[in-house]
N, C-alpha and C positions, 0 to 999 in steps of 0.2 A: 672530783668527778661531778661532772655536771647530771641533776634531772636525768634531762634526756639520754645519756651513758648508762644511768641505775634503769632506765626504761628498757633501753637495746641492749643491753646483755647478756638477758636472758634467751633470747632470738639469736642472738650473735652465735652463744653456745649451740644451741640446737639447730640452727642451720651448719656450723660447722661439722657440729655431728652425722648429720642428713650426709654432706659431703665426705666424710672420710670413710661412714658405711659405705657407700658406693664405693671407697677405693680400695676397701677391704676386697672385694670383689675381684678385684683386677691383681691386687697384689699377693692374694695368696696362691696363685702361681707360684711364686717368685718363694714361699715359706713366711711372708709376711701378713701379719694382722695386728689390727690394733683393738685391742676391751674397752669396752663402754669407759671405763672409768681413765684410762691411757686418752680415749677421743677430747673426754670431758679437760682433761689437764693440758693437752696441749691445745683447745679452743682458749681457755683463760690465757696461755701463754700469748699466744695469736693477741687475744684484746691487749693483755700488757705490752705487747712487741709495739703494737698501732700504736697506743698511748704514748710508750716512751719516744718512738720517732716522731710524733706526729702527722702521721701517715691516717688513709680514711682507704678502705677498700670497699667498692660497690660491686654490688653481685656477688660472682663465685669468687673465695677466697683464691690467695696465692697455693694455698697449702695442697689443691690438687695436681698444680703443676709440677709443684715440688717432690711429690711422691710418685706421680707418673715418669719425671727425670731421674728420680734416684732407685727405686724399687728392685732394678737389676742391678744395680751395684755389687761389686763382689765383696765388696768391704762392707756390705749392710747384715747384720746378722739379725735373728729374731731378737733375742736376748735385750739388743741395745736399738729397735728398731724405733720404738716412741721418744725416746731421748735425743737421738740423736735427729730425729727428722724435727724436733722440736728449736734443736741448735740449729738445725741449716732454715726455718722458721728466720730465727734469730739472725745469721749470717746474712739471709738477703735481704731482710730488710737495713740491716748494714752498710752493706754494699753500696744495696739502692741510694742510699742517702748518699753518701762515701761519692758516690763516683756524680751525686747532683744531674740524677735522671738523666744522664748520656745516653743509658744501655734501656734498653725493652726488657720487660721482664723474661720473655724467653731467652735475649740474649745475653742474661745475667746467670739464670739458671745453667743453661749451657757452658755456659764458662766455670759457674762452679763445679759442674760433673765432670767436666774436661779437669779441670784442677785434682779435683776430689779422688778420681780415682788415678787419674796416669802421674802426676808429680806430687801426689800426698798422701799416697797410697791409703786411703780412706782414713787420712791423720782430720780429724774436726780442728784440732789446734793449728797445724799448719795453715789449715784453709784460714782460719779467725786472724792466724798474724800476717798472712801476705797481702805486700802493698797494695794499694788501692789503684797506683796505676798501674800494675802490673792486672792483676785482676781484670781491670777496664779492657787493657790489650787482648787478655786471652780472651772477652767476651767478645768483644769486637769482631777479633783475625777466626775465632775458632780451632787457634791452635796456641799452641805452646811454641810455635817457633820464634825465633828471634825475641823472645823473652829468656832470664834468666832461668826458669825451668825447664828451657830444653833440654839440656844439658846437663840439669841439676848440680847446677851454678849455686843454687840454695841448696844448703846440705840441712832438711827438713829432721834431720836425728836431733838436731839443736836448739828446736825448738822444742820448750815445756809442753807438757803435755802425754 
């Protein structure tokens, strides 16, 4: 880690934090929030995610998108709420690489809420093991048709997790 990483990281965290109080806002509709200490863990994860791809985000993190796509999810519970928006964190910056910036970030996100809840029934594992181009197509089409999830062609019980 260079200087200038031990300089922005500390700003890193508390801009993040800045951003996901405001999302606390919007998603306790929904029964969801995140503690100060939950904001603070998944901003570190965020810099470790950046680092390990080598990814650089300016401005507003991805992380608001992510939680304004997933917050109604039927499959998101309080319980596993910071964990798992911490994976799907993890999942697109994945992806993002995976599919070598084909896809927009909205229409990566999209695709994995379209995954996430209608063919993986809010399985985190499933989403982590399907193909990349499979993945690419549903973000693309916006649909699950003419992929092997339409049909549940992938019988997603099989996958660990």
């Amino acid at each position: 880690m260079n200087e200038m990483q031990l300089f922005s990281q500390p700003m890193q965290i508390i801009q993040t934090k800045m951003e996901l109080t405001q999302c606390n806002q919007m998603t306790e509709r929904y029964g969801l929030t995140l503690s100060d200490q939950q904001m603070e863990q998944i901003a570190l994860r965020r810099i470790d995610a950046l680092q390990a791809t080598g990814r650089v985000e300016f401005g507003e993190s991805i992380l608001r998108k992510l939680v304004y796509a997933f917050c109604d999810s039927p499959y998101i519970r309080q319980a596993e709420y910071a964990n798992m928006l911490a994976e799907l964190l993890d999942l697109f910056y994945y992806f993002k690489g995976e599919c070598m910036e084909q896809l927009t970030d909205d229409e990566l996100i999209e695709g994995m809420r379209l995954v996430f809840d209608e063919a993986a029934s809010g399985s985190l594992s499933f989403l982590a093991n399907l193909d990349r181009e499979i993945m690419e197509e549903v973000a693309q089409t916006g649909s699950l048709e003419g992929t092997p999830l339409e049909d549940g062609e992938i019988d997603w019980g099989d996958i660990d997790g």
